[in-house]
N, C-alpha and C positions, 0 to 999 in steps of 0.2 A: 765596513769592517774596521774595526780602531784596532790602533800599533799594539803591538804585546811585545816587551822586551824580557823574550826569555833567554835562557842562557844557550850559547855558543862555547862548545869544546874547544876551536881556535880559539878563544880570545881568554882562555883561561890559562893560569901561569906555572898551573900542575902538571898541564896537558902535555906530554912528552911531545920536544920540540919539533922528532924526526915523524912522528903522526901528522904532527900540524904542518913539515914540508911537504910530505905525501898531498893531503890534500891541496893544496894552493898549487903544487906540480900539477893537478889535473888540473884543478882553474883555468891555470894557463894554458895548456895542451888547449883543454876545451877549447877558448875564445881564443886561439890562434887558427885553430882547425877550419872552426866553422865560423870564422871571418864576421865575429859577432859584432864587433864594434865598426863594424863597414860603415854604416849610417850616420856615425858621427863625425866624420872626417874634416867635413864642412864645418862642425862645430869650434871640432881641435883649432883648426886652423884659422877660424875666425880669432879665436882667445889669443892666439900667437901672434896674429898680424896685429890687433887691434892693441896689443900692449908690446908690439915692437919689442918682441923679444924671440930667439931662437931655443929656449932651452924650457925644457920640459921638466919640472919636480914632482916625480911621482910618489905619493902617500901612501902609505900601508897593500906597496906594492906583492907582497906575498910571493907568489913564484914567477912574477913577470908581467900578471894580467894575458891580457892580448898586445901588447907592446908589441912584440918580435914581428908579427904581420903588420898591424900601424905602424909601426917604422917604417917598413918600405914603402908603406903607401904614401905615408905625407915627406916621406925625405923627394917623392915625385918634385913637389915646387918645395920644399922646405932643403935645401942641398945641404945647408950645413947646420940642419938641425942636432940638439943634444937631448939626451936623456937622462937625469940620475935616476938612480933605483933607490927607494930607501920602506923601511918600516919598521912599526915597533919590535917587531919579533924580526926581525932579516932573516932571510931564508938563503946562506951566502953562496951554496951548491947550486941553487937556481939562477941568484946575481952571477953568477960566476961563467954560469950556463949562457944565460944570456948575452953577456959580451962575447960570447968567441962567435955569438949569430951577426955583430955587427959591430966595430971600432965606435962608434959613434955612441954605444952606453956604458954609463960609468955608475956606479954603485955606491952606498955607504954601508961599510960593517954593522957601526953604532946603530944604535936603535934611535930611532927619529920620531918624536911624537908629534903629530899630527894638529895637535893642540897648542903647540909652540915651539912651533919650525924655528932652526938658527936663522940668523939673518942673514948670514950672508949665503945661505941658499936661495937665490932670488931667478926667478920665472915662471913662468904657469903652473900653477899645481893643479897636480890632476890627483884624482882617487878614482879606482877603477872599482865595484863591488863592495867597497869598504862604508862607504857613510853611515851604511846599518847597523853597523856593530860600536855605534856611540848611541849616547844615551841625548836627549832634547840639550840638555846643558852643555853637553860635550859638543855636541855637531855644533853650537852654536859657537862654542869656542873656538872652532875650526874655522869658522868662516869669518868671527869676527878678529881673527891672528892675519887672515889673509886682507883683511879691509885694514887695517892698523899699518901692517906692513905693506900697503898698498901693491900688492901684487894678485895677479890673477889667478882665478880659482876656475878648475872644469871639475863637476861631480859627474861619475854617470854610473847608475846600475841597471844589472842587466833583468831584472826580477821588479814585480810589484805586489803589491798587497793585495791579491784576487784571489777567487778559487783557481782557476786556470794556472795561474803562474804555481800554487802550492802542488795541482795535480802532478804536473809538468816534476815538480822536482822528487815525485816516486819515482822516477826515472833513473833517478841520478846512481842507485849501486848499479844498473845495467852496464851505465856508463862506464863507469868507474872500474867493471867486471871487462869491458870489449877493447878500453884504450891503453889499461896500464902497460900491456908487450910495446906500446909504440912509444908510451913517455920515455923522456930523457930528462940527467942522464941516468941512464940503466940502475937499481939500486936491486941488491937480491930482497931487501927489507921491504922493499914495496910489495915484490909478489908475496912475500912469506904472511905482511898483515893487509892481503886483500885478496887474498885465495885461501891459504889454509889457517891462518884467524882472521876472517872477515873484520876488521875494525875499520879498518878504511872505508869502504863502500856503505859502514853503517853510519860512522860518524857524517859523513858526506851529505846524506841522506838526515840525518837530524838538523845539521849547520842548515842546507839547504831549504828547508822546511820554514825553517825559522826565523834565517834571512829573508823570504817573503813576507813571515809576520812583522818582522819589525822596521822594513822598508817603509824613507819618508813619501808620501804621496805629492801632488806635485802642489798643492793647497797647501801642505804641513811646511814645504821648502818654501813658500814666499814668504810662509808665514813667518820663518825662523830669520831669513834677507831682512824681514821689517821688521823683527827686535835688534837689530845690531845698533850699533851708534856708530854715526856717520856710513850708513849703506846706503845715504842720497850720493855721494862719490863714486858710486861705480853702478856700472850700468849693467843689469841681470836680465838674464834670459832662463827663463824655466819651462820645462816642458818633457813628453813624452815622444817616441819616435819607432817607426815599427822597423823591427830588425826580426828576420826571417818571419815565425810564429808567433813569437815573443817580442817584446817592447824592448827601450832602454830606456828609464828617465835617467835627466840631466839637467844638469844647474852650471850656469857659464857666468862667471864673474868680471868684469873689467872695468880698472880706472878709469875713470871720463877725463878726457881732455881737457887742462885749463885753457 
């Protein structure tokens, strides 16, 4: 099945900002809940040790990812580990949210492009579900800001390019219908446009869809690692990994030791 880059409601600049928190609020509920990013732990942590760094910079973090559960888990051997939050659109009610689950994450307002991180935000950069919503020239820009600034890069999405994963996300207004009483924090706008105007569980439901069509494959990521200049400097690790039903791919970047 080849990538189709259709359009995505989030990643549009018309798209009413508090529709686009809605959704990324569930994101994160979701992969906090159901402990989705369990299976990469080992990864995170590798990219952390292996670039002798503690601090985490999360890209086009949206309403948190699955952070708030991965935090506990890797602060296990990580004690003084850090997090920022950052993304092009911040979602600051979710940053905001997020810190009072744990001292240890701190946020950016500004909008942070992905494409040319400041510098002196320097440590892992992770992107949770996001490398999809760039276009071949854009992810490539991502990875190759991260090789230039020599600092380490984790991708991982929770979705692939199959039938399976596309089925899997008709799913998603059920969701969307069962968990909003549990999201936080509490907003009367959530229920008003995901109960009595369903917009939420539909856009959910189209984003979702479509983020499996335009997910990189784990072929398309090596591909894109060996168009960079100088991507013989760090050492990649690309692959797939089953988490519950569903897969994560993932892309792990790090400087090699002189």
């Amino acid at each position: 099945m080849s990538r189709i880059h259709l359009f995505e409601f989030e990643d549009q600049k018309w798209f009413p900002a508090f529709l686009r928190n809605y959704g990324t609020d569930f994101l994160q509920f979701l992969s906090n809940k159901t402990k989705l990013y369990k299976p990469i732990i080992p990864i995170i942590e590798k990219g952390l040790k292996e670039s002798k760094t503690n601090q985490i910079i999360d890209l086009g973090s949206g309403g948190g990812g699955g952070l708030i559960w991965l935090n506990t888990e890797l602060k296990a051997n990580i004690p003084d580990l850090k997090i920022v939050l950052t993304d092009y659109y911040p979602n600051i009610p979710a940053f905001k949210y997020t810190k009072t689950q744990a001292d240890n994450f701190e946020f950016l307002e500004k909008s942070i492009d992905a494409r040319k991180v400041p510098k002196e935000l320097k440590g892992l950069r992770t992107q949770f579900l996001s490398l999809h919503h760039f276009k071949p020239n854009d992810a490539r820009q991502i990875l190759q800001n991260a090789v230039d600034s020599s600092n380490p890069i984790g991708i991982f999405e929770a979705q692939e390019r199959s039938i399976p994963s596309i089925l899997a996300m008709l799913f998603s207004p059920l969701s969307v219908l069962f968990t909003t009483p549990f999201i936080r924090p509490f907003k009367i706008g959530r229920f008003i446009f995901t109960y009595l105007i369903p917009i939420v569980p539909l856009f959910v439901l189209w984003d979702g869809v479509v983020s499996s069509l335009r997910t990189y494959s784990v072929k398309e990521m090596n591909e894109l690692v060996k168009s960079l200049n100088g991507h013989e400097s760090f050492n990649w690790e690309i692959g797939k990994i089953k988490s519950g039903p569903g897969v994560v791919l993932y892309l792990l970047g790090t400087k090699k030791e002189i």
